[in-house]
N, C-alpha and C positions, 0 to 999 in steps of 0.2 A: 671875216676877221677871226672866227674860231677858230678858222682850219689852222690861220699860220700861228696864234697862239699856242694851239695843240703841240701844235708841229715843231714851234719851236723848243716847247717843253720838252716834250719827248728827246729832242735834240741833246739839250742843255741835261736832261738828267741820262740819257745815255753814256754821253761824256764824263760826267760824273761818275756815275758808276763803272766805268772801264778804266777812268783813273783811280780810283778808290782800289779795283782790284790789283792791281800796278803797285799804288804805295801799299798794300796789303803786303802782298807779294814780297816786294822791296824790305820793307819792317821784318818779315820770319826768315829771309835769308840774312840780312846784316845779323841779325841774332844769333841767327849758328855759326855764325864766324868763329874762329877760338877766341879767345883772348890773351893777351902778353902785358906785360907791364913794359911802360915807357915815361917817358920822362917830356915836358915841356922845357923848348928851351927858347921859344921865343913866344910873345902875346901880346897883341895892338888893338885899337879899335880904329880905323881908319870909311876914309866915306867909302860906299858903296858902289862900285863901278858900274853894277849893272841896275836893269831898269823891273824895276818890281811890281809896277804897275801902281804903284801910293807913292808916286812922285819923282822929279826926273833923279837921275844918276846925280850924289854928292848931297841929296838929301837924306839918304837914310843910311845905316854907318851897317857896319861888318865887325864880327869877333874875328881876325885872323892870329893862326897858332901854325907854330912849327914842331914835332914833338920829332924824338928818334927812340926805336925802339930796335927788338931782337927776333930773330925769329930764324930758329936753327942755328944759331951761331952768326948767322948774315946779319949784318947792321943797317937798319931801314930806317929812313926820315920821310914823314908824313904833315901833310897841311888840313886834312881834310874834318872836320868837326863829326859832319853829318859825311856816308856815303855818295848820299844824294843829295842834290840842292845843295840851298845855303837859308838861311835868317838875318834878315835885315832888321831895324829897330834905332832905335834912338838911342845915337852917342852915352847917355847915361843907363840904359837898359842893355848895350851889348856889353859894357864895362862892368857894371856889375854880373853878367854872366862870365865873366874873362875872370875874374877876380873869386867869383864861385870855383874856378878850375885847382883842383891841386896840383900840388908841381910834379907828383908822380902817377900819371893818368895810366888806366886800362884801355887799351889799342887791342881795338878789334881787324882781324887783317885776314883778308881772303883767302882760303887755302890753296886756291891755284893759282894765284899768285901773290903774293907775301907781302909783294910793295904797294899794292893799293890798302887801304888800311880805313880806320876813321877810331872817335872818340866817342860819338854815341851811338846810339841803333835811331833810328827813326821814330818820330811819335807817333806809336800805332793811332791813337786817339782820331787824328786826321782825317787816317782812311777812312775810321767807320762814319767819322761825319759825311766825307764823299758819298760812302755806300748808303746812306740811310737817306742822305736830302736829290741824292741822284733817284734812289725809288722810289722816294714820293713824288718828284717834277715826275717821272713816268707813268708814274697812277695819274697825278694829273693832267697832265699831258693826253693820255690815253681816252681819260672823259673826258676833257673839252672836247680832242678830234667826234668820239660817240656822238656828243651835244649839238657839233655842229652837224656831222651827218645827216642823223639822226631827223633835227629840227628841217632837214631839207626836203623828207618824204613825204610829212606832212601838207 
């Protein structure tokens, strides 16, 4: 019984920590993005289409935004909040982030290519949770596997 609790530790905080490095990663490149100023010209909160795992689809709502921005003189229109992902939430908690938005937002936008874009950087904050509770499941992880070995020489 140790072995696959070890095991699956170790599993569960490998994973973690390799997405942790991922949204790491993810967080210091939307950062060096440049930035432009852009404009909202659309903002809804509408249900959620996909499945987030805290309950089926139409249960938990979406902030969706249309902004258009500039960049070199080319005229871009962008949907994307976050680069990556999305945030789900309750109908009254995506609205009042919708209604936090000013109407003249800073659009962050890839430099090799200009039309992908977004409005925030990622919450570094996240990663470090992945990275920090991914390497304690591996410490622990690592001593149960020990504990069980271990206990079997005896």
């Amino acid at each position: 019984m140790g072995v696959v609790v070890g095991a699956v530790l170790l599993l569960g905080g490998a994973l973690l920590v390799w997405s942790g490095v991922r949204a790491r990663r993810a967080c210091a490149r939307v950062a060096a993005w440049p930035p432009t100023r852009g404009r909202i010209v659309h903002r809804e909160v509408a249900p959620s289409t996909r499945t987030t795992g805290t309950g089926p689809p139409g249960t938990r709502f979406e902030a969706l935004v249309r902004y258009t921005y500039e960049v070199a003189g080319a005229a871009h229109e962008g949907d994307r909040i976050y680069a990556e992902g999305w945030v789900t939430g309750t109908r009254a908690e995506r609205q009042r982030f919708l209604d936090g938005l000013p109407e003249e937002v800073t659009v962050r936008h890839d430099p090799s290519d200009p039309a992908r874009s977004c409005l925030l950087t990622p919450p570094v904050g996240v990663a470090w949770v992945m990275l920090i509770v991914g390497a304690l499941l591996l410490v622990v992880g690592a001593g149960a596997l020990l504990a069980a070995f271990g206990g079997r020489g005896a």
